[in-house]
VEXDO-588575 format. One record per residue (C-alpha): z, x, y. Coordinates in Angstrom, 3 decimals, padded with zeros to 6 digits. Layout:
N
         pz         px         py
          Z          X          Y
...
# end
This chain:
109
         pz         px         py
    089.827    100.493    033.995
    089.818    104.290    033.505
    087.938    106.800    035.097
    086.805    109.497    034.123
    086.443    112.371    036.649
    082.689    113.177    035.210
    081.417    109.953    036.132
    082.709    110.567    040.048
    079.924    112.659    042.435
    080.254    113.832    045.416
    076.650    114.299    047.290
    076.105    116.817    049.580
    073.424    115.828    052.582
    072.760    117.720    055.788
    070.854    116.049    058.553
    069.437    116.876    061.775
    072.074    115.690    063.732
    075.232    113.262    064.251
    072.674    109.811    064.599
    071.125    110.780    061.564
    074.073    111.462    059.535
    075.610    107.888    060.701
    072.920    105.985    059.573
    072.490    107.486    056.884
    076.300    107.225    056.295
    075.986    103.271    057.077
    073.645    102.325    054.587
    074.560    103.874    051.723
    078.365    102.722    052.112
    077.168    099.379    053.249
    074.540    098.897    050.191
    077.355    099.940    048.202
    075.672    103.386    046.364
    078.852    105.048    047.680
    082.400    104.016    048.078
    082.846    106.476    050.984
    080.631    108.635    053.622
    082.520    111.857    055.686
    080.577    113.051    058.424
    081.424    116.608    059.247
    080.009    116.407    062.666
    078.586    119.887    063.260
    077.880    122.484    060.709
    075.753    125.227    061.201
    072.947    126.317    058.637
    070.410    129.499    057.910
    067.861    129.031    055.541
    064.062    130.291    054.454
    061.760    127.474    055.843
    057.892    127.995    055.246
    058.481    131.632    055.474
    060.584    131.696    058.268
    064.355    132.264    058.579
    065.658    129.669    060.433
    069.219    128.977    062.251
    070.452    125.265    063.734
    073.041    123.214    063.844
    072.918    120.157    061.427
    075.592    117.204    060.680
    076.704    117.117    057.143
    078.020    114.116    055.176
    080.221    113.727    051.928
    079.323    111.063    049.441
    081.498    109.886    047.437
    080.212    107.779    044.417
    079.153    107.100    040.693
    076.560    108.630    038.364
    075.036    105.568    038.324
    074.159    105.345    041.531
    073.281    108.225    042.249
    069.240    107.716    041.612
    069.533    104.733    044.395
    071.282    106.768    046.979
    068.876    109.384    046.407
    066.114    106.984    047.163
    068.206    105.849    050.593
    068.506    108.801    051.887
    064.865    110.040    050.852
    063.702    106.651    052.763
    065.707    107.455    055.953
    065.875    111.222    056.697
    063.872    113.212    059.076
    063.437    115.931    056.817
    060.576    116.919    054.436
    062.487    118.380    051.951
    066.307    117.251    052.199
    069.124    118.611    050.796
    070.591    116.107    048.408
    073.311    117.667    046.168
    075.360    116.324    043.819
    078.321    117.754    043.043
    080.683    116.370    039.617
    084.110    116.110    040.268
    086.470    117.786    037.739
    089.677    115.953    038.146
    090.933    113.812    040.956
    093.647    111.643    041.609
    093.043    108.041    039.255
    093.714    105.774    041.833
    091.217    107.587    043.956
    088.864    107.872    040.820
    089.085    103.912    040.348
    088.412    103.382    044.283
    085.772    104.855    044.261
    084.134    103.080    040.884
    085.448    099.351    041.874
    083.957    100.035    045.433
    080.092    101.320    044.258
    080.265    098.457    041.535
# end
């Protein structure tokens, strides 16, 4: 099977905090919507909220998967984070090592 590096994602997600991110993490590696999860324990974010500049510390977390399942783990994480707006990014991947590219498909598949 060949890969090609457009079908890979990676999907960007911050969450309120370490719990979150793990569950999060969990389920969408468990369901199989992505082959891998990286929590990058604490992270610290400013953004405009409601008119308000705000500052705190968040968990982030690394998805690696498909295009194709993308619109699923979307929905996941939707159904299971704290936050009214989330940020869910996806992120194409340009070129990668094929073994790594393959991994990833065979494991969301």
């Amino acid at each position: 099977m060949v890969t090609e590096p457009k079908d890979i994602l990676v999907v960007m997600v911050t969450a309120a905090n370490q719990e979150e991110a793990a569950k999060i993490s969990d389920q969408a590696v468990r369901s199989r919507q992505a082959a891998c999860a990286t929590t990058i324990p604490i992270v610290h974010s400013t953004y405009w909220w409601e008119g308000k500049l705000m500052s705190d510390q968040e968990s982030m977390v690394l998805l690696k998967t498909t295009a194709d399942k993308f619109q699923a783990l979307q929905e996941t994480i939707q159904r299971m984070h704290s936050y009214k707006v989330p940020e869910i990014i996806a992120i194409p991947v340009a070129n990668g090592l094929p073994q790594y590219l393959e991994w990833v498909q065979r494991e969301t598949s």
